[in-house]
MDAnalysis code that builds the backbone (N, CA, C; Angstrom):
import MDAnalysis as mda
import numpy as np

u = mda.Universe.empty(555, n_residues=185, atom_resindex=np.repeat(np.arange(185), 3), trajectory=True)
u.add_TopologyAttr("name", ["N", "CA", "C"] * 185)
u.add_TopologyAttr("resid", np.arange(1, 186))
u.add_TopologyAttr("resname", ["UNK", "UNK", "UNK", "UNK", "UNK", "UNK", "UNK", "UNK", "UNK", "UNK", "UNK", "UNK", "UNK", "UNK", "UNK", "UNK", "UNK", "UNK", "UNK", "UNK", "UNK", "UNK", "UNK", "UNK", "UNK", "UNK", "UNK", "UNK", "UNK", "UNK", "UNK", "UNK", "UNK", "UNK", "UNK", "UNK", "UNK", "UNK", "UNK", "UNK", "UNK", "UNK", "UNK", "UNK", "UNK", "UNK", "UNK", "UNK", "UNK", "UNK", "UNK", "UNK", "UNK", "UNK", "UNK", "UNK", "UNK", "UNK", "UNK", "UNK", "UNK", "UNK", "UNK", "UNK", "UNK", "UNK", "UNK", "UNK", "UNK", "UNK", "UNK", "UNK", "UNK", "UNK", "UNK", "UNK", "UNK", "UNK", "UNK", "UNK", "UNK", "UNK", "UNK", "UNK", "UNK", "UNK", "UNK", "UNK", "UNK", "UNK", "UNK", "UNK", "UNK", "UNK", "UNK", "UNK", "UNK", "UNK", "UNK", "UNK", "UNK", "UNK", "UNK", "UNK", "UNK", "UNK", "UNK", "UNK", "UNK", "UNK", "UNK", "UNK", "UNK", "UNK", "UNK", "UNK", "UNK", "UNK", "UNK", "UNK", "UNK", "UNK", "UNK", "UNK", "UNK", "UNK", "UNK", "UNK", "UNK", "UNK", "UNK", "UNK", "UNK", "UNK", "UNK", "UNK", "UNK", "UNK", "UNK", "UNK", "UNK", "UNK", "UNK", "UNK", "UNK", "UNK", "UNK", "UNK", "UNK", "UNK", "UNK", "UNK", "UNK", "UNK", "UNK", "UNK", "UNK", "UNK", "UNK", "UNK", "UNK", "UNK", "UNK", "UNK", "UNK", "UNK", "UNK", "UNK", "UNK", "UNK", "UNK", "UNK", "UNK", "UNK", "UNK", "UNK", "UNK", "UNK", "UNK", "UNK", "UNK", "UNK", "UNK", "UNK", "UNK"])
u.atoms.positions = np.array([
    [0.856, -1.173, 0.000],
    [0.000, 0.000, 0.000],
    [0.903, 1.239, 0.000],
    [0.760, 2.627, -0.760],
    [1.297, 3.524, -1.112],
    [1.237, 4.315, 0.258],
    [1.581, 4.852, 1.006],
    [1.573, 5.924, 2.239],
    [1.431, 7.090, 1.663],
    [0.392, 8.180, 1.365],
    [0.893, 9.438, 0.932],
    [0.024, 10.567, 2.120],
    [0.940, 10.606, 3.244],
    [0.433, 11.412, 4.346],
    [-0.170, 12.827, 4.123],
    [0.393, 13.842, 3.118],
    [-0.318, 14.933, 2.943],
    [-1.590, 15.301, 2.267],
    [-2.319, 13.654, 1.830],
    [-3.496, 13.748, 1.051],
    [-4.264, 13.366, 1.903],
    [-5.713, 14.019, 1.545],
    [-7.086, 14.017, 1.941],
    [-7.806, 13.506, 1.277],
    [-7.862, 12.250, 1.110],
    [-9.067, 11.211, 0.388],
    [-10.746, 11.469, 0.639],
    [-11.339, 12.135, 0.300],
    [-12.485, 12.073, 0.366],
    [-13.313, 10.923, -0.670],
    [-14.051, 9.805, -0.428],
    [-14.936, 8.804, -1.264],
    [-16.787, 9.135, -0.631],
    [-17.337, 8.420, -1.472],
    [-18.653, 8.293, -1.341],
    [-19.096, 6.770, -1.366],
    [-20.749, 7.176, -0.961],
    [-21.449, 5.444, -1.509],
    [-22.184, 6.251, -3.091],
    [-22.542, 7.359, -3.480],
    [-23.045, 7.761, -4.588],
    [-22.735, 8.960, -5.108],
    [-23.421, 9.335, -5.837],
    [-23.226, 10.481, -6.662],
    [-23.691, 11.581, -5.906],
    [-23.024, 12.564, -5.933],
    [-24.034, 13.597, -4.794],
    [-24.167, 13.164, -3.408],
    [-23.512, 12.704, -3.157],
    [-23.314, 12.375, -1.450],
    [-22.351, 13.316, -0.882],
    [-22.035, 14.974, -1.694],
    [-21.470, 15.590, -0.818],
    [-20.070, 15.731, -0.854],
    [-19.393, 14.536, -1.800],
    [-17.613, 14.761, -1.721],
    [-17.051, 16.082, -2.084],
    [-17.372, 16.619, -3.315],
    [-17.275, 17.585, -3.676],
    [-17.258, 19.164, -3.245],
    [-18.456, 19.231, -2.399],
    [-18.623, 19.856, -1.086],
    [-17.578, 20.223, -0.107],
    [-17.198, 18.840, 0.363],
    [-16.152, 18.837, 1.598],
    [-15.094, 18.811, 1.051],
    [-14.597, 18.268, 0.027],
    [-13.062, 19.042, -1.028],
    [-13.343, 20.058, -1.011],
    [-13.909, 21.189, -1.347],
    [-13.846, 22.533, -1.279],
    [-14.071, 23.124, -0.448],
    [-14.597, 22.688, 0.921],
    [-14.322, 23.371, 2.320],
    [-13.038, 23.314, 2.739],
    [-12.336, 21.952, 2.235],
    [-11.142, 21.256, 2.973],
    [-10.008, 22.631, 2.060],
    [-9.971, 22.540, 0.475],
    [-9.385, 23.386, 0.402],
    [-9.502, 24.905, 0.464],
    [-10.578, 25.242, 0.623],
    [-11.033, 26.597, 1.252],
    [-9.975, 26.902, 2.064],
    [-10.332, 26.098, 3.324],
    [-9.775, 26.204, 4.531],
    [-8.175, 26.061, 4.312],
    [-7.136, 24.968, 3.801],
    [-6.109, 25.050, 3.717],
    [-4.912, 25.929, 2.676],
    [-5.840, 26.215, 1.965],
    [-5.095, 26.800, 1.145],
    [-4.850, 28.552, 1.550],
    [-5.382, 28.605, 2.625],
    [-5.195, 30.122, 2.880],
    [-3.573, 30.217, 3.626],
    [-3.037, 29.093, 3.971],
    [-1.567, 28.761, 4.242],
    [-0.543, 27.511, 3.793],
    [-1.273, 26.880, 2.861],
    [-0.733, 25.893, 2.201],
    [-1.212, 25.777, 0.833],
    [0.163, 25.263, -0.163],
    [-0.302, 24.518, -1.922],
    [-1.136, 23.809, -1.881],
    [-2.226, 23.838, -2.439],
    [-3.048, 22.291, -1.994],
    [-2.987, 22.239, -3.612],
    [-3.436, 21.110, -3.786],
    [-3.784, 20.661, -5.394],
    [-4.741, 19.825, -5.005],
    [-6.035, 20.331, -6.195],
    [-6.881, 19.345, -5.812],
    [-6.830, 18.251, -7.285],
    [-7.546, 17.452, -6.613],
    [-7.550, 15.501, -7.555],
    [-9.018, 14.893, -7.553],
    [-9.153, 14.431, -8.780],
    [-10.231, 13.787, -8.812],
    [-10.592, 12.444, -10.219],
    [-10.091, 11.437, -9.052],
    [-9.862, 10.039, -9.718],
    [-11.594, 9.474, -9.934],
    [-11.778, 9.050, -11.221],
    [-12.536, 8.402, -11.962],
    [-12.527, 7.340, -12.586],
    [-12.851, 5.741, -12.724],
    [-12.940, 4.928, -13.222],
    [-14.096, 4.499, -14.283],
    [-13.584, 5.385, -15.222],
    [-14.994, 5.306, -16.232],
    [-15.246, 3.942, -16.704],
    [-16.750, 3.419, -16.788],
    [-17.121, 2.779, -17.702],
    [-17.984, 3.653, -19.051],
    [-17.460, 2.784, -20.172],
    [-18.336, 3.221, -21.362],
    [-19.889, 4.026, -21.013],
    [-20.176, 3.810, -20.609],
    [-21.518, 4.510, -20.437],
    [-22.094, 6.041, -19.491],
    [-21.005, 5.907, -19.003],
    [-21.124, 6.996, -17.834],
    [-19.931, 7.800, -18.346],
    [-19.319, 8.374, -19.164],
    [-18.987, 8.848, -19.958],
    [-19.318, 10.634, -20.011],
    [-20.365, 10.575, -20.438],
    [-21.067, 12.157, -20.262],
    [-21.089, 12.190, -18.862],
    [-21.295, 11.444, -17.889],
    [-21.771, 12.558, -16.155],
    [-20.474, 13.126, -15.773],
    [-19.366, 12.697, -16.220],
    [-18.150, 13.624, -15.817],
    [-17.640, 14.922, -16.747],
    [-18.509, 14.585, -17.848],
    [-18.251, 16.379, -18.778],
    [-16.834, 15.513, -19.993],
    [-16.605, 16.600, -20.347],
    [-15.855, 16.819, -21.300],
    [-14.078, 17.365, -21.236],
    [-13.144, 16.398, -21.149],
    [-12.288, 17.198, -21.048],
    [-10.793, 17.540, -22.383],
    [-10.480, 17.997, -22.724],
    [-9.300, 17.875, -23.319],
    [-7.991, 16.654, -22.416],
    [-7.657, 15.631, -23.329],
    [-6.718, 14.975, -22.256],
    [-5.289, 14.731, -23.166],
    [-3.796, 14.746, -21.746],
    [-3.563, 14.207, -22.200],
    [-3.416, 12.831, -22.042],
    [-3.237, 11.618, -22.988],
    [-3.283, 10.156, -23.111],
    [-2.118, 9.323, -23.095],
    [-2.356, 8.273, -21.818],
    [-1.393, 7.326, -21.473],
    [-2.014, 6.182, -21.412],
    [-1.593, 4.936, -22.039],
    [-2.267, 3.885, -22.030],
    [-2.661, 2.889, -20.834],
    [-3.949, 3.337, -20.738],
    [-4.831, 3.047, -19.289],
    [-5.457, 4.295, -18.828],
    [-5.026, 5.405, -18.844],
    [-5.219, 6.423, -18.530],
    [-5.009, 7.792, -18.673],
    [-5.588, 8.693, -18.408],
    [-5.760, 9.991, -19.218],
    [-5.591, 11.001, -17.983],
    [-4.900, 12.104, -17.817],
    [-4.666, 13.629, -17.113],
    [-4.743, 14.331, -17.581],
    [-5.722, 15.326, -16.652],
    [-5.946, 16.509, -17.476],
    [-5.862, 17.814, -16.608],
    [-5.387, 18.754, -16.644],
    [-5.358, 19.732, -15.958],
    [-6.768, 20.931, -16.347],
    [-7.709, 20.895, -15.014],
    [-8.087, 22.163, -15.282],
    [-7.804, 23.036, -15.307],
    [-8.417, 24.046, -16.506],
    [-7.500, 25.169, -16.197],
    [-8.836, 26.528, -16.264],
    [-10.291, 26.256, -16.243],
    [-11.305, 26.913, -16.639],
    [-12.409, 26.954, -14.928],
    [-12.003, 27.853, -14.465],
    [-12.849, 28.265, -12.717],
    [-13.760, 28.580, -12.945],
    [-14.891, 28.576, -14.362],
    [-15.919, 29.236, -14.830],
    [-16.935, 28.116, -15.177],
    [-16.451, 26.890, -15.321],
    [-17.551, 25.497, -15.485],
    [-18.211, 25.153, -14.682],
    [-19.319, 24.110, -14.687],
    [-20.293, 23.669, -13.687],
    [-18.868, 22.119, -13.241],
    [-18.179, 22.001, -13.941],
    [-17.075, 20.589, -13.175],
    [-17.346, 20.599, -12.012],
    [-17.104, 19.531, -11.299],
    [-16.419, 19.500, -10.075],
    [-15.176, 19.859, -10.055],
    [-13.724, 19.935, -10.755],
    [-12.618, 20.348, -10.844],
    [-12.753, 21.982, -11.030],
    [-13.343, 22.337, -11.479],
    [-13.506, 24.221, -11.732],
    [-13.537, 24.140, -10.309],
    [-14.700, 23.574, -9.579],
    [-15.228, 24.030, -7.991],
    [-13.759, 23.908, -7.323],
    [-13.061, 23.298, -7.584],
    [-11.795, 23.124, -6.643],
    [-11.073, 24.388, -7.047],
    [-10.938, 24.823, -8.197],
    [-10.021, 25.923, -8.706],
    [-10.397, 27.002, -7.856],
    [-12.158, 27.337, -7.980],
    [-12.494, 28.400, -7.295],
    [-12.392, 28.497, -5.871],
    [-12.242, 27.472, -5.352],
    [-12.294, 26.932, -3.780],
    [-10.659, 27.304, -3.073],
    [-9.602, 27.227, -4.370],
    [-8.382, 28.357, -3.822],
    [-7.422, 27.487, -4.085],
    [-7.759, 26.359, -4.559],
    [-6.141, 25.033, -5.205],
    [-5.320, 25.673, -6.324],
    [-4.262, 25.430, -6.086],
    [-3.016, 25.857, -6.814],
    [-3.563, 25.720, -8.430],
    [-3.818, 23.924, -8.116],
    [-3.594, 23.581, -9.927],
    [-4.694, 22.253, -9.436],
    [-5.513, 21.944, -10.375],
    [-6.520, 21.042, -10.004],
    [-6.556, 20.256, -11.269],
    [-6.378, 18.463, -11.118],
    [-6.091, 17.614, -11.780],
    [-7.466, 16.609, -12.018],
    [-7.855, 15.681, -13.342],
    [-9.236, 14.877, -13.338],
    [-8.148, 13.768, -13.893],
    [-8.326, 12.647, -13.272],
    [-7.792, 11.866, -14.106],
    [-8.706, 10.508, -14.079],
    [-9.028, 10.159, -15.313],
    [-9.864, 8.947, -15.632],
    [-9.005, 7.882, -15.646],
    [-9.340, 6.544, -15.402],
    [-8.765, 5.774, -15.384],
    [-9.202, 4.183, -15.826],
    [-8.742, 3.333, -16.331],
    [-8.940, 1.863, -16.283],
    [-8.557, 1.572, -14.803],
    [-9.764, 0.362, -14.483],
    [-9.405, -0.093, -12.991],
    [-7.827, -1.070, -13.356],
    [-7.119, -1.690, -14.600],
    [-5.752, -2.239, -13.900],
    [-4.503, -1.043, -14.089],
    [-4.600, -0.468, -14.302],
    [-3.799, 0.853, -14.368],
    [-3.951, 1.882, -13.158],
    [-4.358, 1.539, -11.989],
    [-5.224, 2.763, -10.876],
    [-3.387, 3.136, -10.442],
    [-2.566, 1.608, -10.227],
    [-1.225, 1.989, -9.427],
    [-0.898, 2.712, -10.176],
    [-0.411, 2.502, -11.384],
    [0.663, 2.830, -12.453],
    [-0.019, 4.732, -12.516],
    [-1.155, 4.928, -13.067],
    [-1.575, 6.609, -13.156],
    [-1.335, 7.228, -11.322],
    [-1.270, 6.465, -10.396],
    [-1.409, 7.641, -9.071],
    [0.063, 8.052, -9.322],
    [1.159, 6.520, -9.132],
    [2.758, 7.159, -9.226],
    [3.320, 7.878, -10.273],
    [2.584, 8.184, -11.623],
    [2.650, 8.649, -12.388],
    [2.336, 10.593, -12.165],
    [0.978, 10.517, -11.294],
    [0.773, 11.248, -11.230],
    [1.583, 12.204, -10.037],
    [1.911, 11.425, -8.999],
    [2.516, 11.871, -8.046],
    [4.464, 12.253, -8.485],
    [4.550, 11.667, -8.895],
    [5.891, 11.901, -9.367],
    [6.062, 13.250, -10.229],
    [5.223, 13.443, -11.419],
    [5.216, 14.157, -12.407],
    [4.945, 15.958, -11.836],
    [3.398, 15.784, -11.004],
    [3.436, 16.605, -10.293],
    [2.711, 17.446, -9.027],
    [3.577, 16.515, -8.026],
    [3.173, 17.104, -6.695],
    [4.658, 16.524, -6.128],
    [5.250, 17.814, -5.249],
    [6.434, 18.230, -4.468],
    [6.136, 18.762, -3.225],
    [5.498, 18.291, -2.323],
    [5.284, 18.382, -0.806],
    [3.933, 18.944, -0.712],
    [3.340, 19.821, -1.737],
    [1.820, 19.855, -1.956],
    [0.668, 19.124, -0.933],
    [-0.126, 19.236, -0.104],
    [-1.396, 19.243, 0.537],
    [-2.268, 18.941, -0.945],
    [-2.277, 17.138, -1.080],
    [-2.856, 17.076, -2.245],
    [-4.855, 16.102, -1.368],
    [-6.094, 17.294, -1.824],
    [-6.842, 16.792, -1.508],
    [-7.886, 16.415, -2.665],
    [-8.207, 14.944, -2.653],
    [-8.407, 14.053, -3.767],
    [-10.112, 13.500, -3.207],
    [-10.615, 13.485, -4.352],
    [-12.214, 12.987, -4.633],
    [-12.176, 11.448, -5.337],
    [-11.826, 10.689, -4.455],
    [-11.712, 9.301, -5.197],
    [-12.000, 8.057, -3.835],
    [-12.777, 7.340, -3.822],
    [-12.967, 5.884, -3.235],
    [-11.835, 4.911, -3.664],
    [-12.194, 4.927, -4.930],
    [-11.120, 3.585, -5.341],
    [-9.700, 3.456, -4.858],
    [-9.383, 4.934, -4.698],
    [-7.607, 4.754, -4.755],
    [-7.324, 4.590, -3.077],
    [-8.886, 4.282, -2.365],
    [-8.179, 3.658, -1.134],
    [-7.810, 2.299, -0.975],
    [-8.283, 1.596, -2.158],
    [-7.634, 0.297, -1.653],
    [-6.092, 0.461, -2.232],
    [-5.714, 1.317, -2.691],
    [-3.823, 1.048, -2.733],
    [-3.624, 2.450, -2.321],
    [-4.062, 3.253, -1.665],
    [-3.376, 4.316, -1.178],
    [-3.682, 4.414, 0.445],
    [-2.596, 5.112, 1.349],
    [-3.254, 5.194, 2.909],
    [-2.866, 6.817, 3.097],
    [-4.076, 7.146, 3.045],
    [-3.675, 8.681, 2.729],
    [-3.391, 9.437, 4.020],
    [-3.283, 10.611, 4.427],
    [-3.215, 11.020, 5.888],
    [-4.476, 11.155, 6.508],
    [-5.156, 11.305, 5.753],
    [-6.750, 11.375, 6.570],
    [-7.903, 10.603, 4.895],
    [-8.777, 9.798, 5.628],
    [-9.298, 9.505, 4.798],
    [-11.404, 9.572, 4.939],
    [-11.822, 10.321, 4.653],
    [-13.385, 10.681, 4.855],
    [-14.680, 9.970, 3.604],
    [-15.297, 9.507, 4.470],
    [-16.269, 9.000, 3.064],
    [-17.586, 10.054, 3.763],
    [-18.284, 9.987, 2.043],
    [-19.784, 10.688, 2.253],
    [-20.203, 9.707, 2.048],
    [-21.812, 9.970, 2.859],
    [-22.841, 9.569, 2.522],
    [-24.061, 10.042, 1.971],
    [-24.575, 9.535, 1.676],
    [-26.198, 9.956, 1.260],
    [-27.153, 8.889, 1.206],
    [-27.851, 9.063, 2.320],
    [-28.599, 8.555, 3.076],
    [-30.205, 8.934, 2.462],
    [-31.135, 8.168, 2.287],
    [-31.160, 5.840, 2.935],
    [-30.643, 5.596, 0.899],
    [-29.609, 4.608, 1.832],
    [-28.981, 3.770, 1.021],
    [-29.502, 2.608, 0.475],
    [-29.479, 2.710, -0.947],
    [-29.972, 0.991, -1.280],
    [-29.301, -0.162, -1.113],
    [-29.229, -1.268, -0.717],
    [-28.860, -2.245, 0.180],
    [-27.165, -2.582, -0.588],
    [-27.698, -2.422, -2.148],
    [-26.308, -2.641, -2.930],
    [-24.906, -1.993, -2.890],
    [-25.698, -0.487, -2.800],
    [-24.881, 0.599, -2.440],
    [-23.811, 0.462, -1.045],
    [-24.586, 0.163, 0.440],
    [-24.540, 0.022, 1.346],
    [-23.484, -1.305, 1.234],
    [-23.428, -2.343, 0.828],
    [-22.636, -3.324, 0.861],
    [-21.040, -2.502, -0.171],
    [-21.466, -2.225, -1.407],
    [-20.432, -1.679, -1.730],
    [-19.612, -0.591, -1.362],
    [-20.383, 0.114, -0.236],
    [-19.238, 1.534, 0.121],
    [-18.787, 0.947, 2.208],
    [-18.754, -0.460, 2.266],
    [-18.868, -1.248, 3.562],
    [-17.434, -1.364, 3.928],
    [-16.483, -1.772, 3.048],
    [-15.159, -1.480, 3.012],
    [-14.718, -0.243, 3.256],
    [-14.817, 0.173, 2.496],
    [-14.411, 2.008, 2.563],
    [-14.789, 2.414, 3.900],
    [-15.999, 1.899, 4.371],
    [-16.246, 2.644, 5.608],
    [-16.080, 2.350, 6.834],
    [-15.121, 1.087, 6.841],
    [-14.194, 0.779, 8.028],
    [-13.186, 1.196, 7.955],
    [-12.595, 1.727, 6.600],
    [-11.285, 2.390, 6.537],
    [-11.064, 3.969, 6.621],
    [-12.435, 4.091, 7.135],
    [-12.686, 5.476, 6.754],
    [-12.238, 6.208, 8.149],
    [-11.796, 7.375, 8.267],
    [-11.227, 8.321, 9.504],
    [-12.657, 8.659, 9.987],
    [-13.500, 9.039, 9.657],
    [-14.340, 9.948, 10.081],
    [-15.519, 9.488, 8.344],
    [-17.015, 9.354, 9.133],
    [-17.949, 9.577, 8.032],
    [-18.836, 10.140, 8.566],
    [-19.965, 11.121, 7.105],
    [-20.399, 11.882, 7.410],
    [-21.661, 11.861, 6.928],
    [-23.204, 11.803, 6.926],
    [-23.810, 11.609, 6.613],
    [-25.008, 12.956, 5.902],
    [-24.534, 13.098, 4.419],
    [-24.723, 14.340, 3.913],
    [-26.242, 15.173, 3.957],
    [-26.989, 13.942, 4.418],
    [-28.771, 14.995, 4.314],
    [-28.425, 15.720, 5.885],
    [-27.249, 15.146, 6.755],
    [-27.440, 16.366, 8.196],
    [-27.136, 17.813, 7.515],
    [-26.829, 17.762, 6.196],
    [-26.602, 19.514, 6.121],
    [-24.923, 19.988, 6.039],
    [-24.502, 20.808, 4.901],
    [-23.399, 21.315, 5.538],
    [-22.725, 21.896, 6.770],
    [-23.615, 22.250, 8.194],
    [-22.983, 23.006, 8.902],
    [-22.338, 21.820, 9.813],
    [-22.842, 20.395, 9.763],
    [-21.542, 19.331, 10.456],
    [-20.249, 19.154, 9.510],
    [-20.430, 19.458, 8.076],
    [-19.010, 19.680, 7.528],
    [-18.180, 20.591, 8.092],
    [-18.928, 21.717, 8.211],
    [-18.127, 23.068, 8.449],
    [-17.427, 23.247, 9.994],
    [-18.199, 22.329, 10.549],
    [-17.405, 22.479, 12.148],
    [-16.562, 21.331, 11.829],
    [-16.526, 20.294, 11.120],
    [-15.559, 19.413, 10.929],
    [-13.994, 19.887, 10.391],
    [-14.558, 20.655, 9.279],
    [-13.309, 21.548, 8.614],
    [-12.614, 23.003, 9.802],
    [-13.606, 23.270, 10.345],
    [-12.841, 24.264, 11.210],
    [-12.039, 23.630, 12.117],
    [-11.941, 22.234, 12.652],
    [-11.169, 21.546, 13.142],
    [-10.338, 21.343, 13.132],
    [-10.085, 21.364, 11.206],
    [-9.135, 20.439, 10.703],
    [-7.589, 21.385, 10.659],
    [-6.735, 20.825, 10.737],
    [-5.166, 21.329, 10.660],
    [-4.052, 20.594, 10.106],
    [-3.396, 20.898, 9.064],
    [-2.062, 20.711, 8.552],
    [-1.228, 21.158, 9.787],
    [-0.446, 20.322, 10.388],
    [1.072, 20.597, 11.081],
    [1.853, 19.493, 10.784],
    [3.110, 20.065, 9.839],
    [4.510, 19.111, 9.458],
    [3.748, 17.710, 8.497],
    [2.811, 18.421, 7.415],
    [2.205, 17.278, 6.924],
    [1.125, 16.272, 7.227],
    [0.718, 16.566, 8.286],
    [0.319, 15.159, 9.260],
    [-1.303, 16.214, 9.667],
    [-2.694, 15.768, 9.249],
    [-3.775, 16.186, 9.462],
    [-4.174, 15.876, 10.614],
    [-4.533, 16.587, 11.478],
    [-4.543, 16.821, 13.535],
    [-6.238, 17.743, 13.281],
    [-6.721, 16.940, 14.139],
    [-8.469, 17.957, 14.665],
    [-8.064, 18.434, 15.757],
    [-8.365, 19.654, 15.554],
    [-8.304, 20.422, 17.427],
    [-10.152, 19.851, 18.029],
    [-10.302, 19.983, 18.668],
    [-11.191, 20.421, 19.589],
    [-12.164, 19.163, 19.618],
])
């Protein structure tokens, strides 16, 4: 398993359960004294294709990076730009390529960076410094079995119909010191 202590894994059990949300509180909040870069890993199948938009990429076999560079779209990656991240990354992926695109990606470019990432999958090979799943609640039974893993590995979960203001006292908590994500209070 990969160790990458300065990232913030946020996953879900669905669509709209809120990840997106709490990436942009998380970098709200950190970037007013730290690089953050935000990330957002995707495992497309053929069909689901359109719900992530349109991007210019560039292409590596298994997988595709793309840098946003437009704070003016409905993306979820714009929302990170506007939310105060340095440089905000989408990268789609084939599920046997997930290792090969993170070290790819990490190598190429992030250098001590506060990197906070919108992805489930990359917890089974990554142990990030803090790792948060959403929810969105009542779950269909399928759902619930599939996000069951994740949510024993999870630091902290949050259950998104309570409303943003349990995010927001969560994030006012939250603290970067020497890399390593610490809750006060």
């Amino acid at each position: 398993m990969l160790s990458i202590p300065n990232m913030v894994m946020i996953g879900g059990n669905s669509r709209n359960s809120g990840k997106t949300t709490m990436a942009c509180k998380i970098i709200s909040k950190l970037s007013v004294i730290h690089e953050v870069i935000g990330l957002k890993v995707t495992s497309i199948r053929p069909d689901e294709r359109e719900m992530h938009g349109t991007h210019t990429e560039e292409n590596t076999p298994g997988f595709t990076i793309f840098e946003e560079l437009n704070p003016d779209s409905y993306k979820d990656t714009s929302k990170m730009l506007r939310a105060g991240a340095t440089r905000v990354f989408y990268i789609r992926i084939s599920e046997n390529y997930i290792e090969k695109a993170v070290l790819h990606f990490i190598l190429k470019y992030i250098n001590k960076q506060i990197i906070v990432c919108e992805s489930r999958s990359l917890r089974l090979i990554i142990n990030p410094g803090l790792f948060l799943m959403m929810m969105r609640l009542p779950d269909e039974s399928k759902k619930k079995k599939d996000a069951a893993d994740f949510l024993s590995r999870a630091d902290s979960v949050f259950d998104f119909n309570e409303g943003v203001s349990v995010l927001d006292q969560f994030v006012d908590k939250l603290q970067v010191i020497d890399c390593k994500f610490i809750l006060n209070g």
